[in-house]
C-alpha positions as CSV (number, residue, x, y, z in Angstrom):
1,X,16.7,18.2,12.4
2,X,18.4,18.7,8.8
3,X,21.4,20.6,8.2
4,X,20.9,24.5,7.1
5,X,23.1,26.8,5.3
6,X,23.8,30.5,5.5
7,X,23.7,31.4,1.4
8,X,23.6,35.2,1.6
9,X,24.2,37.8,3.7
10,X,24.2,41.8,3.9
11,X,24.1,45.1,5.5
12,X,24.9,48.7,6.0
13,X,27.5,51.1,7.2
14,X,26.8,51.4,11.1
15,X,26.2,55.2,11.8
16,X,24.0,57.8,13.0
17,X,21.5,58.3,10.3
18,X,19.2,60.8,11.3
19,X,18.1,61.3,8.1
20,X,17.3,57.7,7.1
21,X,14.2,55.6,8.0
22,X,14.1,52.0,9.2
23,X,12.3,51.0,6.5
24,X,15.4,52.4,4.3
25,X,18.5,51.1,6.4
26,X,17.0,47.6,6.4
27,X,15.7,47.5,2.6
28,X,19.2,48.2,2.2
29,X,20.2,45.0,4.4
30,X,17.8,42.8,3.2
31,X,18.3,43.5,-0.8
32,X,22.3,42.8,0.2
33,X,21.9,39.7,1.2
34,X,18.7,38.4,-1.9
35,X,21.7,39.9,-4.2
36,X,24.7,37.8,-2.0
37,X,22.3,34.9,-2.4
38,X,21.3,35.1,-5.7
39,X,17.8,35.0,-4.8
40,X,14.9,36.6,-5.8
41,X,12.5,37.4,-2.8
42,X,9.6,35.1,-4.4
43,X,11.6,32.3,-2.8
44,X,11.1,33.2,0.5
45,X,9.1,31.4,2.9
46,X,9.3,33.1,6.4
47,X,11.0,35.9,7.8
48,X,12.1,36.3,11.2
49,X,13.0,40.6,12.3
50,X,14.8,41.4,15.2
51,X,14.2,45.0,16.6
52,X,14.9,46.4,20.0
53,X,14.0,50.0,20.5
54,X,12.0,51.2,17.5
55,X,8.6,51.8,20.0
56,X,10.8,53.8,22.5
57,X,12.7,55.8,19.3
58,X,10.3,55.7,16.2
59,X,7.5,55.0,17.7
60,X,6.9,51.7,15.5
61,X,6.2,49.8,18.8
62,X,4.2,46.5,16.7
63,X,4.3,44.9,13.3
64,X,7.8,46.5,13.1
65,X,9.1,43.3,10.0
66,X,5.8,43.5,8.5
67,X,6.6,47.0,7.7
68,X,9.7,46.9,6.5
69,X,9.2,44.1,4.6
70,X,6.2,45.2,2.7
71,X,7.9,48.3,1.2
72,X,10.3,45.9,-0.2
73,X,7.2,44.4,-1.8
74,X,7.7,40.8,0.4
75,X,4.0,39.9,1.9
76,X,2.2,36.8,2.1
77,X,4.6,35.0,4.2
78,X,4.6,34.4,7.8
79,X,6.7,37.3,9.6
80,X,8.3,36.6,13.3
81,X,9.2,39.8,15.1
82,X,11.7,39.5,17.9
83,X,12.8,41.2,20.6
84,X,15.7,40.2,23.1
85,X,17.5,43.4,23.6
86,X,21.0,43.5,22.4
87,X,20.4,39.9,21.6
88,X,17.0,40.5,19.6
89,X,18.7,39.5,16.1
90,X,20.5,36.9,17.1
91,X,17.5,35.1,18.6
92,X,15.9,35.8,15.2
93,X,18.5,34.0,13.7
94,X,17.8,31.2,15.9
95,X,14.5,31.0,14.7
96,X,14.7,31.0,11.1
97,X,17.2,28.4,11.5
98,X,15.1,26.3,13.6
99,X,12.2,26.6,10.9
100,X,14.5,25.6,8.3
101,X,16.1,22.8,10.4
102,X,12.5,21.4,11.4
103,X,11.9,21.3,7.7
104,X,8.8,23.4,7.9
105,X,10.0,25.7,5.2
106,X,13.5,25.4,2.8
107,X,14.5,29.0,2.6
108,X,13.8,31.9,5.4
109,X,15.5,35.2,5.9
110,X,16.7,36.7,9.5
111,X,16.9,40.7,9.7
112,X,18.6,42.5,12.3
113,X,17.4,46.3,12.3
114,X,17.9,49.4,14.4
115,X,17.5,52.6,14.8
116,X,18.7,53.8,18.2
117,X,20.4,57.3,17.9
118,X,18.1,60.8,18.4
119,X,19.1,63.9,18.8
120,X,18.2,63.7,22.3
121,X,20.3,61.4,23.6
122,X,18.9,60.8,26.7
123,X,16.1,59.0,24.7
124,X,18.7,56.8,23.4
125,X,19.7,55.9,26.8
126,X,16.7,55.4,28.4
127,X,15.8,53.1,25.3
128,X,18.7,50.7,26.6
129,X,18.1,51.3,29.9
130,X,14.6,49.1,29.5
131,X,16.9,46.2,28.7
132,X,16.5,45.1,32.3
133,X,13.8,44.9,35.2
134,X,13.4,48.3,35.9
135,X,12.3,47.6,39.2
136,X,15.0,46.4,40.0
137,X,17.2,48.9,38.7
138,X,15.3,51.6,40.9
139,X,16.0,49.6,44.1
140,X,19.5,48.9,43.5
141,X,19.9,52.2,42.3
142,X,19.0,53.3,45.8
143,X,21.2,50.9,47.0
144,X,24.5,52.3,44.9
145,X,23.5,56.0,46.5
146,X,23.6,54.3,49.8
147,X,26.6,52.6,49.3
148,X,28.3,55.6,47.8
149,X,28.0,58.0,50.7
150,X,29.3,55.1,52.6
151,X,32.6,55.2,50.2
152,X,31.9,51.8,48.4
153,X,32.9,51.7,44.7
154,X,32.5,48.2,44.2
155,X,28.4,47.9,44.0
156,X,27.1,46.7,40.6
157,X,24.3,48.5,40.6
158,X,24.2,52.2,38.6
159,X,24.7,55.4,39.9
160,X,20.7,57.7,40.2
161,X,20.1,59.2,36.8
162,X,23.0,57.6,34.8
163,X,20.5,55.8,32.7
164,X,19.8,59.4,31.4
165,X,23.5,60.4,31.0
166,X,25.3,57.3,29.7
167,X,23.9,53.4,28.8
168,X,23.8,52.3,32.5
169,X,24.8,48.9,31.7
170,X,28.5,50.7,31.9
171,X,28.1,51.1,35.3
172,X,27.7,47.2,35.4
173,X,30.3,46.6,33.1
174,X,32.5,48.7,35.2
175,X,31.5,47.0,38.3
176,X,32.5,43.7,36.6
177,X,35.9,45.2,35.3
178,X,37.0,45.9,38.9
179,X,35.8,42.8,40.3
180,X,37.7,40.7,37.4
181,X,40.9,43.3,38.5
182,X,40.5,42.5,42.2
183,X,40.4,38.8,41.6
184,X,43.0,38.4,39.3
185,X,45.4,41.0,38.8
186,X,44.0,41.6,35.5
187,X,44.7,45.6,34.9
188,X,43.1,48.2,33.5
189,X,46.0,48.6,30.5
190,X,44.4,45.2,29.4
191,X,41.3,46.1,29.2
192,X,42.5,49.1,27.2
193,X,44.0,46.7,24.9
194,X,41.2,45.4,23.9
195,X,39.6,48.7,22.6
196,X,43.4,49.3,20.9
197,X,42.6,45.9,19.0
198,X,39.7,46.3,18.3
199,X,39.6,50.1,16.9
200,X,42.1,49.0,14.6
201,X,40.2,46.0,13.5
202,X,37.5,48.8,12.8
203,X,39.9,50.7,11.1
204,X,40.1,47.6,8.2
205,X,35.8,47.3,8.1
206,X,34.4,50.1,5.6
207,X,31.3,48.8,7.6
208,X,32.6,50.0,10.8
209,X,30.7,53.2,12.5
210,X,34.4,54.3,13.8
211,X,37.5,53.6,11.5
212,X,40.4,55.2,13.6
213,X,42.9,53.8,15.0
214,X,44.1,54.8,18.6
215,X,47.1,54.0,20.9
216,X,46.9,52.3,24.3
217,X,47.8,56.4,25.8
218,X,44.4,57.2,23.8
219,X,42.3,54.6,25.1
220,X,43.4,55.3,28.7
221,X,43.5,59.2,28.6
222,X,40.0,59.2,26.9
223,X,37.0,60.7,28.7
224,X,36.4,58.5,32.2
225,X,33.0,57.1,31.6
226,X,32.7,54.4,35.0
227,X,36.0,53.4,36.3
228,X,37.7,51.8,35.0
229,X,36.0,52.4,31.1
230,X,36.9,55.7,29.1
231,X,34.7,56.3,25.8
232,X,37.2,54.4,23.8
233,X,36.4,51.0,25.4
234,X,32.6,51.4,25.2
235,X,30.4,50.8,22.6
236,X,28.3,54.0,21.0
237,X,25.2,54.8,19.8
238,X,24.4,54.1,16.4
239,X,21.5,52.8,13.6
240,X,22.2,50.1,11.1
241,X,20.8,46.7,9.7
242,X,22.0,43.0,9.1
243,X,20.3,40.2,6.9
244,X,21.0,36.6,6.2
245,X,19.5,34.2,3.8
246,X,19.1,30.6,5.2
247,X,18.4,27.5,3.3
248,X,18.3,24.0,3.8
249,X,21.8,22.9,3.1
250,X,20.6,19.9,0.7
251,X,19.2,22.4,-1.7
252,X,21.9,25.3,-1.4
253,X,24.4,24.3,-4.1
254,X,21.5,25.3,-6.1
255,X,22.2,28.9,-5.3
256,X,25.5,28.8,-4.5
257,X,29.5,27.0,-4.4
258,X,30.0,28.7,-1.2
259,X,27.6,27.9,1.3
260,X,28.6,28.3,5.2
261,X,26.5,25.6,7.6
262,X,25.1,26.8,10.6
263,X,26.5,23.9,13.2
264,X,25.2,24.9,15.7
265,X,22.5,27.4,17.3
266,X,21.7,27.9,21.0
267,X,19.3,30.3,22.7
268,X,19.6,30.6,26.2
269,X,18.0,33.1,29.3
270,X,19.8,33.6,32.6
271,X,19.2,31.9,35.5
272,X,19.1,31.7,39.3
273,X,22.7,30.1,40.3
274,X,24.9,29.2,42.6
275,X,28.4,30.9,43.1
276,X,30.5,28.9,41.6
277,X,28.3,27.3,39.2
278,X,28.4,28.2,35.2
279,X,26.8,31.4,34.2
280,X,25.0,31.7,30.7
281,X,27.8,32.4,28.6
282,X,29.5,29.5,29.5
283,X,26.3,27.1,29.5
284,X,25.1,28.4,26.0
285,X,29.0,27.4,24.4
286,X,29.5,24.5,25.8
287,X,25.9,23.4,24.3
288,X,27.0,25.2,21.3
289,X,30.4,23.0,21.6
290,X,28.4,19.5,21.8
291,X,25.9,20.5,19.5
292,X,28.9,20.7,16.6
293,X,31.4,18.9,17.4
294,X,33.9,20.9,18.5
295,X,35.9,22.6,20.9
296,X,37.5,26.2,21.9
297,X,40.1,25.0,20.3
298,X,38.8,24.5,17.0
299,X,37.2,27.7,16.6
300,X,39.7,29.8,14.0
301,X,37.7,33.5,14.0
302,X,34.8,34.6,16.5
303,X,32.6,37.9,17.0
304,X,31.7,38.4,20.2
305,X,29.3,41.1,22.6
306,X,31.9,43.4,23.6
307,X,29.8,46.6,24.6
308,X,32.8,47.1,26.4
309,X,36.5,46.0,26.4
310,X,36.6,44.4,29.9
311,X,33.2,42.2,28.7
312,X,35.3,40.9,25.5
313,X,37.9,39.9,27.6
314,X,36.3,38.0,30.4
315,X,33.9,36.1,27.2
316,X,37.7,34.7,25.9
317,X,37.6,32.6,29.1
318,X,34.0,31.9,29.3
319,X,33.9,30.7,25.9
320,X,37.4,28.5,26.7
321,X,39.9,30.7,24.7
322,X,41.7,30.6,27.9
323,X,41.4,29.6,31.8
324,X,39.6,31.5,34.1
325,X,41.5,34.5,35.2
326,X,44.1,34.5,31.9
327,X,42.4,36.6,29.6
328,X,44.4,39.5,30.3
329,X,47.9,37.4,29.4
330,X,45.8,36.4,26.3
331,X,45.2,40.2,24.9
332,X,48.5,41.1,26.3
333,X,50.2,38.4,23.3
334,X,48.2,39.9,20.8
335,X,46.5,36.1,20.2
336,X,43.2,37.6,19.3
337,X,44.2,40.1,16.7
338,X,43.3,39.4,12.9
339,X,46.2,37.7,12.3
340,X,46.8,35.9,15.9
341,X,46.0,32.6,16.8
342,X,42.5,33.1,17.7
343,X,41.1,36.4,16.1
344,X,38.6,37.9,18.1
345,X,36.0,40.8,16.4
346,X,37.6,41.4,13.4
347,X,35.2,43.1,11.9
348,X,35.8,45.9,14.8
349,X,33.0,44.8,17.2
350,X,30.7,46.4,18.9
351,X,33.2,48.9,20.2
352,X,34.4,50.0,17.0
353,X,32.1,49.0,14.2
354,X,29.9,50.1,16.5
355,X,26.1,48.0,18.4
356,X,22.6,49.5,16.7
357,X,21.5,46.5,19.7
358,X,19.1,44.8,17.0
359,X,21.2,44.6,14.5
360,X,24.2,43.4,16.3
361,X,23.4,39.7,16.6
362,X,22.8,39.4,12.5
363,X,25.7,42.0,11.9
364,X,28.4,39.1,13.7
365,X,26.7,36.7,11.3
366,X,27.5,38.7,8.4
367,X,31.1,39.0,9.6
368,X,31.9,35.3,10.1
369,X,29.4,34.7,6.8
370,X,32.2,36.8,5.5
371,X,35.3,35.5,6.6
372,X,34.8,31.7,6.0
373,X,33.8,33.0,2.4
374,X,37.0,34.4,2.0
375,X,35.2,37.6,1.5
376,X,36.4,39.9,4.3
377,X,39.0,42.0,2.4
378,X,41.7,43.7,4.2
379,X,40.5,42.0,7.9
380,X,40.6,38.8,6.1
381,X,41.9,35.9,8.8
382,X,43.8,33.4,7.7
383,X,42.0,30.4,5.9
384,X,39.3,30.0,8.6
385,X,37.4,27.4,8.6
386,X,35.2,27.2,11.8
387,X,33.7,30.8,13.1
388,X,31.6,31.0,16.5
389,X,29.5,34.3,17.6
390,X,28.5,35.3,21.1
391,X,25.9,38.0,21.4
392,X,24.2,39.0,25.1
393,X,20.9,40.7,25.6
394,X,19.6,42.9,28.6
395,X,20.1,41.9,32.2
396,X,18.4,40.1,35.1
397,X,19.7,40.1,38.2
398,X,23.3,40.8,37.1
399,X,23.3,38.3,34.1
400,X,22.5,38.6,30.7
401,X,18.8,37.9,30.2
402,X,19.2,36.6,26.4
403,X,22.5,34.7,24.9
404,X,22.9,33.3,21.5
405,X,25.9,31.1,20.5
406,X,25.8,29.9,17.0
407,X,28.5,28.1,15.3
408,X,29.4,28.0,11.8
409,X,31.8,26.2,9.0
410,X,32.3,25.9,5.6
């Protein structure tokens, strides 16, 4: 495998667009990141699209890259379309990388794309709600009405019909929150924290869906959405679009003197496991770790999936920012703000800058493309030099079904 290079990158605001199409949010993505890279489209020689929802929302349920890419007048070339949930562009990361890598072509581009918000929102919901094995979900929903009645607020599974009120995979991150509280102390002023941080971080992105900037009273006093969550530490609805260029690393001084190398990529799926045994977060970075040479401790900016502020802040120990059980202490010293020791979503994340799920994966790309670069403006952390993303897709059995770690220094 030969070394690869990230040599361009761009996208748009995150927002509800009702009046823009896919094929315009992600021209707009795609042309960012030829300009970034200097590159004409002529030079490419795959692209690889990562879309989650547009059948359920659009209706565009096949050949969903191929047209896109053809009203930007790119054709001829072979075009991957991906879906892994929330994880759908990130996976299509992974994949132009590994046809660059293999040496199969020299230059690919990765798209990240949504378009997720409707005026009915319950379509919205619904949409994400498909993001796990809905047979599943109608079982253990029974289950959760059962358990209810019987006064038991600790069951994982969603409540009947909140998939049509509210992204039901709050009700898991909820049930996760209070377990994480129950086992070690962590509070719910913590998890607020985390929404505090990162709405400011938003605050700094002018790509950010939400640029305010609330106090820990806000966050806590906000609309209850699943105990412990209030709006303010969930993720919203939104449509947007991420792009990358990629090219083999020996050949990207040719295009430009600031080229970011991808050090490492890792796909992985959730699996059947023992209690006590790593779950897929942890299994995907400490691949991600050996395959670069590094360690948690190296890593000097990182974007990761929090869709909600308690799932950002158990990822800071699965990913080794801290032990098992301390990431509470961690927010609570203010280490993973922009200028802390270990900046975490600066760019906002998914809670502020807000999760159009296909574009998300792409979108953290562009952030740490960004920062490495120098290039991140008023968010800018301090002289970084290794940058690590974390993006989860869908669920199985109470663990994400897709998970991409990448890896990446100048």
């Amino acid at each position: 495998m030969r070394d690869v290079a990230v040599i361009g990158a761009g996208m748009t605001n995150f927002g509800k667009f009702l009046d823009r199409s896919m094929k315009d949010i992600a021209g707009e993505a795609i042309t960012g990141a030829l300009d970034s890279a200097g590159v004409d489209k002529s030079k490419l020689e795959a692209a690889v699209v990562g879309n989650a929802t547009a059948g359920l929302i659009t209706g565009q349920e096949m050949i969903r890259g191929q047209v896109v890419l053809r009203e930007l007048g790119i054709g001829g070339i072979p075009v991957i379309n991906t879906e892994n949930a929330c994880a759908s562009s990130s996976t299509a990361f992974h994949v132009a990388w590994m046809y660059v890598a293999s040496g199969m072509y020299d230059m690919a581009l990765a798209v990240g794309m949504e378009k997720l918000y409707h005026e009915d929102k319950t379509r919205s919901f619904k949409a994400i709600g498909a993001a796990v094995d809905v047979e599943w979900v109608q079982q253990m929903a029974a289950a959760a009405k059962a358990a209810k009645e019987n006064g038991d607020r600790d069951n994982p599974a969603p409540e009947e019909g909140a998939g049509e009120k509210r992204s039901m995979f709050m009700d898991f991150y909820a049930a996760f929150a209070r377990q994480h509280m129950q086992r070690y102390g962590t509070t719910k002023e913590q998890f607020a924290r985390v929404a505090v941080k990162n709405h400011y971080h938003g605050s700094l992105n002018p790509h950010a869906q939400y640029r305010e900037v609330y106090s820990l009273e806000d966050v806590l006093t906000s609309p209850m959405v699943a105990e412990p969550l209030t709006r303010l530490m969930c993720s919203p609805i939104g449509d947007g679009a991420a792009a990358v260029v990629l090219c083999a690393a020996d050949k990207a001084k040719q295009f430009t003197s600031k080229p970011v190398f991808v050090r490492a990529s890792v796909l992985a799926s959730g699996d059947d496991r023992q209690p006590g045994q790593p779950g897929i977060t942890e299994r995907a970075a400490q691949k991600a770790y050996e395959m670069a040479g590094v360690g948690p401790e190296d890593i000097n900016v990182a974007e990761v999936h929090d869709a909600s502020a308690p799932a950002e802040l158990v990822i800071y120990e699965e990913l080794g920012f801290c032990k098992p059980g301390e990431g509470g202490q961690l927010i609570d010293s203010k280490a993973t703000y922009v200028d802390g020791p270990i900046p975490v979503n600066p760019s906002g994340g998914l809670i502020s800058k807000g999760h159009p799920i296909g574009a998300t994966g792409v979108a953290q790309i562009y952030e740490i493309f960004s920062q490495l670069r120098g290039e991140a403006g008023d968010r800018q952390v301090r002289n970084p030099k290794v940058g690590m993303t974390e993006n989860g897709g869908g669920m199985v059995k109470g663990e994400a079904a897709a998970l991409a770690v990448h890896i990446l220094s100048v």
